[in-house]
N, CA, C and O of each residue as an XYZ file, in Angstrom:
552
protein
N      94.170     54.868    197.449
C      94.449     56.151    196.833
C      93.139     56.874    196.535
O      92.113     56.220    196.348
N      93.147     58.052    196.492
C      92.205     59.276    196.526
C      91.913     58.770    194.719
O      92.862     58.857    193.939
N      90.446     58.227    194.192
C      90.042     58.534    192.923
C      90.271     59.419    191.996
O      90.609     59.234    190.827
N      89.960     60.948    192.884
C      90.313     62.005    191.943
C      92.070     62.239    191.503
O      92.462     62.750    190.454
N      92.732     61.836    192.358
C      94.055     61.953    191.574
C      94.437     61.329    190.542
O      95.328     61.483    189.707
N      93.306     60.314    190.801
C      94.238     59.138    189.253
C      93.136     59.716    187.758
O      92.071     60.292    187.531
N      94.406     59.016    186.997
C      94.309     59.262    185.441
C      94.460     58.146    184.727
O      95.065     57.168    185.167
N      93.855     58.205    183.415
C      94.545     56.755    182.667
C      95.789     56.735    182.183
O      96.098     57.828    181.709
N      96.773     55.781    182.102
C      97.912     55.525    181.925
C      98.752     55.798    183.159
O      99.964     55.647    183.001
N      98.301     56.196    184.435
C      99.040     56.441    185.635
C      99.506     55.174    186.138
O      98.868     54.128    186.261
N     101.156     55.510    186.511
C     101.710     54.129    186.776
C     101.599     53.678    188.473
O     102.285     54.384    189.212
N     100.877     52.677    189.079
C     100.780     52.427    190.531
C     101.419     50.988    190.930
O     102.102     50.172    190.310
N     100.957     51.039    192.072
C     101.753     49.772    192.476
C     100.364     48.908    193.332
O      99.569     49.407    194.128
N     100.450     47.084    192.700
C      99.620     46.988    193.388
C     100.289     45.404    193.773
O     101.157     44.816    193.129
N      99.692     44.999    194.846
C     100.947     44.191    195.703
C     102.003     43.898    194.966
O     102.071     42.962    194.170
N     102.964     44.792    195.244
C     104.612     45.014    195.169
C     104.985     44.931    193.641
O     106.111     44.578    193.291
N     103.972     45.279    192.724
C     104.147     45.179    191.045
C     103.537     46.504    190.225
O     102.691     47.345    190.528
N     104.018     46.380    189.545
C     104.104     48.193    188.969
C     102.777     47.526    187.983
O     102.509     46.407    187.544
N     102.200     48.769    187.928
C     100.790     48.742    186.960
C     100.534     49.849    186.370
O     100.976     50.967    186.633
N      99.879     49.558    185.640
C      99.401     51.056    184.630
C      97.713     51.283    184.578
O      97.061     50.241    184.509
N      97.173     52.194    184.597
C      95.734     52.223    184.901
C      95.040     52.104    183.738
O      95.082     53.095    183.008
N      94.450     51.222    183.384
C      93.642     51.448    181.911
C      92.467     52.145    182.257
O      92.419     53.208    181.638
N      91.307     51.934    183.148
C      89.730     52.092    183.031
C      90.066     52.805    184.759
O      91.015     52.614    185.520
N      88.884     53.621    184.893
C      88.590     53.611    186.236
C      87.139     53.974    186.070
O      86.632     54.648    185.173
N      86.470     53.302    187.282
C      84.891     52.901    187.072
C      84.200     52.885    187.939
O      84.625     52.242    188.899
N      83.045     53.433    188.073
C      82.442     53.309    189.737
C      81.345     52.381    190.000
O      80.232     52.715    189.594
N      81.495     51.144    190.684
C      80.526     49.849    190.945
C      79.402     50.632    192.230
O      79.564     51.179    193.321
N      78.181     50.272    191.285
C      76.707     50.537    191.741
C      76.967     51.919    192.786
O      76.921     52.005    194.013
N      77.225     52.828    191.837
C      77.747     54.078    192.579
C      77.621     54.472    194.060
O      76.975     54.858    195.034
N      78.846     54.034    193.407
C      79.317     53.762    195.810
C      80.609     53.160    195.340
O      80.867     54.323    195.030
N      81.468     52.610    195.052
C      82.973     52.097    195.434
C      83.636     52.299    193.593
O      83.277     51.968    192.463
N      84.996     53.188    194.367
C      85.790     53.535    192.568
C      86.121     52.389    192.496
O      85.978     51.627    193.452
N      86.858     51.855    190.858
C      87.206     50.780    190.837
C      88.394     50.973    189.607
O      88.081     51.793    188.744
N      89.576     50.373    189.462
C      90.540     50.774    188.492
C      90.632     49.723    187.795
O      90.678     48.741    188.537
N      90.692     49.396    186.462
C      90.970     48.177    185.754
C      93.036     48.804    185.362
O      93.365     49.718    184.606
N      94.126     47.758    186.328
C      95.219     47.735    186.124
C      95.753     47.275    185.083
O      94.832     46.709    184.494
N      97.132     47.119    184.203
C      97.332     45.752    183.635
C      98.687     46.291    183.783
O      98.898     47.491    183.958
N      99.648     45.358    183.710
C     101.030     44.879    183.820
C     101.308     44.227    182.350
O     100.519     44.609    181.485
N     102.458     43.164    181.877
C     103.384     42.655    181.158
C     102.656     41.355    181.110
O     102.461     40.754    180.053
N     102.110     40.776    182.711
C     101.953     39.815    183.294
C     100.239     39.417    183.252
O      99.751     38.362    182.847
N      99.667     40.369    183.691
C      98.002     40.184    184.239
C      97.349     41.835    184.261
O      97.843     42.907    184.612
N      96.083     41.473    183.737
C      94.906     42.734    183.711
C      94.315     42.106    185.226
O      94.558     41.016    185.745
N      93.366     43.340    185.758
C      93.143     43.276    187.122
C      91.952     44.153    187.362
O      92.068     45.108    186.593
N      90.905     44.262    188.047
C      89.877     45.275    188.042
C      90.048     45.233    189.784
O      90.229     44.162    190.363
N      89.976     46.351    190.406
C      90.476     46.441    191.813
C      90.434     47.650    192.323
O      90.876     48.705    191.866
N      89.480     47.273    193.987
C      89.258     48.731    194.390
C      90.353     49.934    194.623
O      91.457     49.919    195.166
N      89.688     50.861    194.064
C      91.018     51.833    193.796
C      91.206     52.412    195.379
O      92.348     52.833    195.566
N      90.731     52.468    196.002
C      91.367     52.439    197.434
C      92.205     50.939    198.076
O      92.331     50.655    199.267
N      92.708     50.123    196.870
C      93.779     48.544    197.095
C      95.230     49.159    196.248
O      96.286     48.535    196.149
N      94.978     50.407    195.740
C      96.109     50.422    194.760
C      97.013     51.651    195.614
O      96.361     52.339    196.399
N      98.647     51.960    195.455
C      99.514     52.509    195.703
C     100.220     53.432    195.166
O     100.807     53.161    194.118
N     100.355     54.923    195.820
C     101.718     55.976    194.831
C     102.469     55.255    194.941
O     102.579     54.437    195.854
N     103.556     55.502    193.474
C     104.671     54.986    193.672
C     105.651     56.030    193.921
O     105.847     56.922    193.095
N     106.259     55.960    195.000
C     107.273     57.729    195.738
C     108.392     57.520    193.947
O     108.775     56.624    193.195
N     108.470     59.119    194.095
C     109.481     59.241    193.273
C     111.190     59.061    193.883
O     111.664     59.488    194.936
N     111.794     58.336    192.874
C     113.251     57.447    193.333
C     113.985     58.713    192.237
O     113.437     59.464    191.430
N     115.596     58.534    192.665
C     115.857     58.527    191.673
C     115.807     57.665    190.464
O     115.501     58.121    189.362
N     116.228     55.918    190.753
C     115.778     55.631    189.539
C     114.520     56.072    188.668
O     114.665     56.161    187.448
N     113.281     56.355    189.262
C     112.329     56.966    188.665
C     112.502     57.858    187.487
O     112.281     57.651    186.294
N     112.941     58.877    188.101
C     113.616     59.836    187.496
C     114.239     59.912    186.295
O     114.009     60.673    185.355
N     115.280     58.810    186.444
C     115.901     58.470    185.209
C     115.196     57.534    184.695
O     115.676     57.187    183.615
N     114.407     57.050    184.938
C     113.421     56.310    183.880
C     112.417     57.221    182.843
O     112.016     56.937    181.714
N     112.238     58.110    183.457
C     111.267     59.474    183.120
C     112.044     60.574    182.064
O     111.429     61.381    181.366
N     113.413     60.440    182.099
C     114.636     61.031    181.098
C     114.953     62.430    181.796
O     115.030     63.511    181.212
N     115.115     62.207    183.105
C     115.680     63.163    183.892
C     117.079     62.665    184.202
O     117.193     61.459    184.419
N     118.572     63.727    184.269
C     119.444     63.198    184.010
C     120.419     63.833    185.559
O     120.463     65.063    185.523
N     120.773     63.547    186.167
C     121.766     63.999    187.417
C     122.690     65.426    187.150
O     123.893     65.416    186.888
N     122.056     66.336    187.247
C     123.053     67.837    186.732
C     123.958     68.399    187.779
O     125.018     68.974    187.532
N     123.206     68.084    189.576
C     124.393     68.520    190.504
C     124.075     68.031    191.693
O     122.907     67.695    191.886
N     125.024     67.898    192.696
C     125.224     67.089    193.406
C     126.032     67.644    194.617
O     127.190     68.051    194.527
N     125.203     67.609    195.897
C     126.384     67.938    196.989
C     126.129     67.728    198.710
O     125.708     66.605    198.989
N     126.224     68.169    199.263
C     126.296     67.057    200.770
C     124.406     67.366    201.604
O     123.828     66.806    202.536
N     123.902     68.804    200.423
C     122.613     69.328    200.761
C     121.471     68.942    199.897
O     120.280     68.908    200.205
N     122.212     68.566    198.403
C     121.056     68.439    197.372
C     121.371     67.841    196.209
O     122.459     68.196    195.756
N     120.641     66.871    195.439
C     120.595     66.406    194.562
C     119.772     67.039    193.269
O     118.584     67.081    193.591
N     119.939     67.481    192.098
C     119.083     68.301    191.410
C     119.379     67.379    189.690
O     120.379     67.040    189.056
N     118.656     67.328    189.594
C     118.066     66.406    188.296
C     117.092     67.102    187.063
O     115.985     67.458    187.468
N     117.373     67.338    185.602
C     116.790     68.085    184.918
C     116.831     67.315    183.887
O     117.818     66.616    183.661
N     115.571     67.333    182.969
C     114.846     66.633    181.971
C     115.790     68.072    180.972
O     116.427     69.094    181.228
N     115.223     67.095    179.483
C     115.699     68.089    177.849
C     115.504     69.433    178.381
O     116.339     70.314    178.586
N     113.760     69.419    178.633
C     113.646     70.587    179.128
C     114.067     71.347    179.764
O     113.897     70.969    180.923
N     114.784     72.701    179.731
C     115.386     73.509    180.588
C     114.992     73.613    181.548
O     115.680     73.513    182.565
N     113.448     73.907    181.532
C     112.679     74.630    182.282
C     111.708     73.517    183.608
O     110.899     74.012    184.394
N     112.002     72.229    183.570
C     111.502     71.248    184.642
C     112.934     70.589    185.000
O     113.641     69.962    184.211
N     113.153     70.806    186.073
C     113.975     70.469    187.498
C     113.557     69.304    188.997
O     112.403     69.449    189.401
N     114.071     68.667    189.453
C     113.494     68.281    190.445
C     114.690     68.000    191.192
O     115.574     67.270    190.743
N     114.745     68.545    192.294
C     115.657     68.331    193.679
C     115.332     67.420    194.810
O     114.371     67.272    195.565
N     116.272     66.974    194.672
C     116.103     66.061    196.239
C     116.609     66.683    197.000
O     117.751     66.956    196.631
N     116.304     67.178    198.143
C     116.772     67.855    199.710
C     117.320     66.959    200.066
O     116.727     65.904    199.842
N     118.370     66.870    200.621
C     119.439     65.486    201.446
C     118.724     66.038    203.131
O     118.304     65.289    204.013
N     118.782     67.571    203.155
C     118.773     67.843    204.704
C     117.519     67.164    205.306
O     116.819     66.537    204.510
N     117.227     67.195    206.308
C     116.184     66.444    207.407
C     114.942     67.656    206.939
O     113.742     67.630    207.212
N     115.518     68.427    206.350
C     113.593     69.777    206.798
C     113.044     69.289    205.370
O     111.829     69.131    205.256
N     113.716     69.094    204.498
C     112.913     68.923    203.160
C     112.532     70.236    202.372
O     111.464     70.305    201.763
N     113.409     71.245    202.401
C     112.562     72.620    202.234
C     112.530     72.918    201.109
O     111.546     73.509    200.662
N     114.028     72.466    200.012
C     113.418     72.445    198.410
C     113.269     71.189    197.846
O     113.506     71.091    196.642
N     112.940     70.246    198.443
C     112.873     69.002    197.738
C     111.051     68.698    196.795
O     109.965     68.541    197.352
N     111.353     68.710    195.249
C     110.126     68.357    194.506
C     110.505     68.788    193.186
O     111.691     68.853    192.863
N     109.657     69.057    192.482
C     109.625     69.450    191.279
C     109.053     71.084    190.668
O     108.076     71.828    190.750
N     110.373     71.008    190.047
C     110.500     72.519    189.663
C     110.168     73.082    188.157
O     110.807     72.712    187.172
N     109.309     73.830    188.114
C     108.616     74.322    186.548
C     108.500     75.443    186.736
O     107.834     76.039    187.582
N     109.590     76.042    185.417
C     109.595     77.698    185.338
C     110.035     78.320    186.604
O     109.398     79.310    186.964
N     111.347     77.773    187.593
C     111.163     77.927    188.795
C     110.480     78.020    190.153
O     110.876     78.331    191.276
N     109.212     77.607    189.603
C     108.077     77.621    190.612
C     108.337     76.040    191.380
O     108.687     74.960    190.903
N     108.067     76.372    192.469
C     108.195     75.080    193.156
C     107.083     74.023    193.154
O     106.070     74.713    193.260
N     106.660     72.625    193.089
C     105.475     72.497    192.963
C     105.714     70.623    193.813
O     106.634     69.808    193.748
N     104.589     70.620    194.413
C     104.663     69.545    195.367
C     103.997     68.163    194.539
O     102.823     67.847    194.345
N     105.556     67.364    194.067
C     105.395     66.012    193.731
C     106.364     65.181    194.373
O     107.583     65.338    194.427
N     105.323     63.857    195.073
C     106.622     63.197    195.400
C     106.327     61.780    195.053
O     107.068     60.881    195.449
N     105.028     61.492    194.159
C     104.733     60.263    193.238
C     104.822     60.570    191.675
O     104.749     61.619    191.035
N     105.016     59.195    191.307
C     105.020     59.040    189.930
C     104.300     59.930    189.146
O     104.704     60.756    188.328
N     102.471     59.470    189.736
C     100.945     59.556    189.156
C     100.924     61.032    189.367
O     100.172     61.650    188.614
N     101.569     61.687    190.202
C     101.465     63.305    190.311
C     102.153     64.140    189.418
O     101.730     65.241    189.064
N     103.539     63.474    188.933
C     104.462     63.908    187.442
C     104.047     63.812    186.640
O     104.038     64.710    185.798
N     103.505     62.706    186.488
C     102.627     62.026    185.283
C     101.453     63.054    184.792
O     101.235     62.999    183.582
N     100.735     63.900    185.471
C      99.486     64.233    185.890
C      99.834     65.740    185.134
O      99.331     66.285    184.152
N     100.854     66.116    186.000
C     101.687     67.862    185.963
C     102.197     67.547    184.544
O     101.694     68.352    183.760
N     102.916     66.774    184.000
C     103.193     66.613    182.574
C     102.190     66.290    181.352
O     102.197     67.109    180.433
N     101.584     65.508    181.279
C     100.393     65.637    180.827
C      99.546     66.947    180.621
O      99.076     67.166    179.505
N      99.308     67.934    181.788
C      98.253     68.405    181.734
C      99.189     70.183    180.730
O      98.719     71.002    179.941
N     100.885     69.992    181.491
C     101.687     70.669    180.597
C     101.837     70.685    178.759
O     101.443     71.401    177.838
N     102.273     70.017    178.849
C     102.666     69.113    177.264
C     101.378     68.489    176.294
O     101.489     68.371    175.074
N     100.007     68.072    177.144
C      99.734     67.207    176.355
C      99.619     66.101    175.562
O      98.974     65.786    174.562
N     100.538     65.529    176.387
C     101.102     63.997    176.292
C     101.467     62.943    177.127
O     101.924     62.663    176.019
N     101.655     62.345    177.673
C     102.270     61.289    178.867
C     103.809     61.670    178.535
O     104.126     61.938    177.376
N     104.873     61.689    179.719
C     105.998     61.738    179.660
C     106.537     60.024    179.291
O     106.124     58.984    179.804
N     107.389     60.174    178.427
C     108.001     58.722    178.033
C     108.937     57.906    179.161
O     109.953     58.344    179.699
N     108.445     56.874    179.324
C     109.583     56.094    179.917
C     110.443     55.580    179.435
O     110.382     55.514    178.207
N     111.415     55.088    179.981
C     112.978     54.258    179.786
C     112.576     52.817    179.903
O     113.489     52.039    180.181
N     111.132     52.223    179.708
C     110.990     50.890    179.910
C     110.869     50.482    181.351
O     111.918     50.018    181.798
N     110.061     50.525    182.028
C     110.098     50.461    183.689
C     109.629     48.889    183.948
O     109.908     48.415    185.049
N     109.094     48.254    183.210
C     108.851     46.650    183.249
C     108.252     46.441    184.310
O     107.357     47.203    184.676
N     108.646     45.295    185.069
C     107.910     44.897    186.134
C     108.830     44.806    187.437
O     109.489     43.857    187.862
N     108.681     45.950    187.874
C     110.126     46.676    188.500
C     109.059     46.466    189.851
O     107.830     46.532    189.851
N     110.063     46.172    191.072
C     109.590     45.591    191.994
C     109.974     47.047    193.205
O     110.977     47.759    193.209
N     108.667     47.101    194.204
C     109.060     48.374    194.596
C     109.107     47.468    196.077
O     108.890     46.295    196.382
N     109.652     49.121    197.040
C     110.377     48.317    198.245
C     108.891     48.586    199.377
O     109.283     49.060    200.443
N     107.903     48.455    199.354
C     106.721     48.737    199.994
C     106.298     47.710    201.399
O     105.252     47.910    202.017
């Protein structure tokens, strides 16, 4: 993964186990480096070894986004907030599928990129539903 996208507390995946970023650090300036930790194990590891995690719906509803409509073209999912939306496109082109703020369309299709857009909105990390050590299909 690209250094500059990540943040602390961004959730990744690193062989097939969900992680959270504590530190990111650059060894004898030349290679980024992320200190991970899990439930299980802390980890210091080149941040070009670590993974987006694509946004699922379960994601979603882990994030307190709730299923509002549903139909053979689109799936559309909306947090408390009125005003953040995210659609899944069912069709093959993908043409509104992402996340929606203030109706503006805006291109997320990882965790660490919601995470990032909320944060930099709010001022806070968006809360999870407890995501544990949730095994991704990679």
């Amino acid at each position: 993964m690209n250094v500059a996208d990540l943040k602390i507390n961004n959730l990744v995946e690193y062989k097939n186990q969900i992680f959270t970023i504590t530190e990111i650090f650059q060894h004898d300036e030349k290679d980024y480096f992320v200190r991970i930790e899990n439930d299980v194990r802390s980890v210091s590891v080149p941040a070009d070894s670590i993974k987006p995690i694509k946004i699922t719906e379960e994601w979603l509803e882990k994030f307190g986004f709730l299923r509002t409509y549903s139909s053979d073209q689109r799936i559309r999912y909306e947090r408390p907030e009125s005003f953040i939306k995210y659609d899944i496109d069912l069709s093959s082109r993908k043409i509104v599928e992402g996340l929606k703020i203030y109706g503006n369309s805006i291109k997320c299709k990882y965790i660490h990129e919601f995470q990032n857009i909320f944060s930099c909105l709010f001022g806070k990390e968006p809360a999870t539903m407890g995501y544990g050590l949730v095994k991704t299909n990679s």
